[in-house]
N, C-alpha and C positions, 0 to 999 in steps of 0.2 A: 652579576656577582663581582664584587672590587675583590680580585688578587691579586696576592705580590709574591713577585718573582723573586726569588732568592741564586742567584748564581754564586757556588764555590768552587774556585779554582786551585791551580797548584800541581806541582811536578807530582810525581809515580814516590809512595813514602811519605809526601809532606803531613796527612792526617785530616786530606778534606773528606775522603769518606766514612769515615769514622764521625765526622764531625755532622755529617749531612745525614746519616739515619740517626745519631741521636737527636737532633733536632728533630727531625721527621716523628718521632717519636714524643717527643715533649710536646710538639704543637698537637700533636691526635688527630683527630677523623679530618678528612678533608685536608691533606696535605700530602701532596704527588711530591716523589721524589724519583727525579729521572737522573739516571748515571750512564754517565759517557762509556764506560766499560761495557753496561751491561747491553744497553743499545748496539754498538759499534763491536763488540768481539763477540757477546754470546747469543744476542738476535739474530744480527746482520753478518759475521763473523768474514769483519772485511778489515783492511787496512785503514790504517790513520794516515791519510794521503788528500789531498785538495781533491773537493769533488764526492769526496765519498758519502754512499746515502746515507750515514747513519746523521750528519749534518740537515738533511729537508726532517729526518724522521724524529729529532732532538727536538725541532722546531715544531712540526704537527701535534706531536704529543703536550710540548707546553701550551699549543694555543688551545688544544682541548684541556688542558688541565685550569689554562683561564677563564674559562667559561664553568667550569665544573667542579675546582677544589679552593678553599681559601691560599692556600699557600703551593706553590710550583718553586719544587726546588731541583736547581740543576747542578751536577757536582760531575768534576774530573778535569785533566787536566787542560782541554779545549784551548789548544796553544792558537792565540793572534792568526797565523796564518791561515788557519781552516776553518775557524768558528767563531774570528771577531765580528766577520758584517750577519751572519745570523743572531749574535747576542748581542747585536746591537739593534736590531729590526726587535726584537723580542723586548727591549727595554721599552723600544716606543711604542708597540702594541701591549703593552702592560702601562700606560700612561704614565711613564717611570715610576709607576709603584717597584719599584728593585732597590733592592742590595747587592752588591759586586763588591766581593771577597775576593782574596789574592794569597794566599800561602807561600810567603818569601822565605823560604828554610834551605838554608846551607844544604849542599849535595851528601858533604857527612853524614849530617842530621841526620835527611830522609834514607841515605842508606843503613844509617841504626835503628832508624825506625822500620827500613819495611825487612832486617830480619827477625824481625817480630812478629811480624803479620803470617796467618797458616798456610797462604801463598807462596811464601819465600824460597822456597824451591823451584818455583817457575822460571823464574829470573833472575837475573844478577847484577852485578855492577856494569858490568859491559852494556847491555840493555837497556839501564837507567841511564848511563852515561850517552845513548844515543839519545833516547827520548829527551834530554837535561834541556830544561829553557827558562834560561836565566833572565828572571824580571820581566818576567811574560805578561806586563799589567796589560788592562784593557784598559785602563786611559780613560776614564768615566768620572764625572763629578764625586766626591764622598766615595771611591773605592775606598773600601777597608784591608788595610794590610797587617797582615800576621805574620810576627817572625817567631822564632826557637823561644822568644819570654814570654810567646802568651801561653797559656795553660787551657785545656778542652773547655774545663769549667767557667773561664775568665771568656772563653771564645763563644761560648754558648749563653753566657748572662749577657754579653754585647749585643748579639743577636734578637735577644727575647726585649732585649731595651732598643735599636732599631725599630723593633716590629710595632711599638709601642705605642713612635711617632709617627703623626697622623699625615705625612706624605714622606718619601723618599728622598 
């Protein structure tokens, strides 16, 4: 089966999960959508630290989702230091059929935006302020970057026209 990996990144607020189940959703059947949250705090309910399983089990899960769904999409903030040489191994074993996404949003922003979110009592700014990583790109040919002017719907018709073209 030819699938393509879809990787969305971005700070805690920027609007990659929001962005990765509506797509999840638009593409329909056959489209795995794994999130670093939910793997790493309500799975595995471990630390974001070098090393940590939920990194081999991020990576298990896409390789079975390459073999088994058209579309494997990975969303969270998966900062350089812990989860660049994994999505990077995952682009070549997806024969860079991938998109890599980047959510560059002001620290502002994403704090107006996550108290919005039904979470927003979990955490705060002190919190987001540790997690913060500023231009966290993965440094990939055709990364796509998203700042504060694009709009969910302008970010999601990008997407479905990526998808369109017939290699990555």
């Amino acid at each position: 089966m030819q699938s393509t990996l879809i990787i969305i990144r971005g700070n805690s607020g920027s609007g990659k999960t929001t962005i990765a189940q509506q797509l999840q959703k638009e593409l329909g059947p056959d489209t795995m959508l794994i999130s670093q949250d939910v793997i790493r705090r309500d799975i595995l309910h471990t630390k974001d630290r070098e090393g940590n399983p939920s990194i081999q089990l991020i990576e298990n899960i896409a390789i079975y989702g390459k073999e088994h769904c058209n579309h494997v999409i990975i969303e969270g903030i998966l900062g350089n230091k812990n989860y660049q040489a994994m999505l990077h191994q995952l682009i070549t074993l997806f024969n860079k059929q991938a998109i890599v996404c980047y959510f560059d949003i002001p620290f502002a922003e994403t704090l107006k935006r996550h108290q919005t979110k039904p979470n927003a009592h979990e955490f705060g700014v002190q919190k987001m302020q540790e997690w913060w990583l500023d231009k966290d790109y993965l440094g990939v040919p055709n990364e796509i970057i998203w700042t504060v002017q694009d709009t969910p719907t302008g970010i999601l018709h990008s997407l479905h026209e990526q998808l369109k073209k017939p290699s990555q």
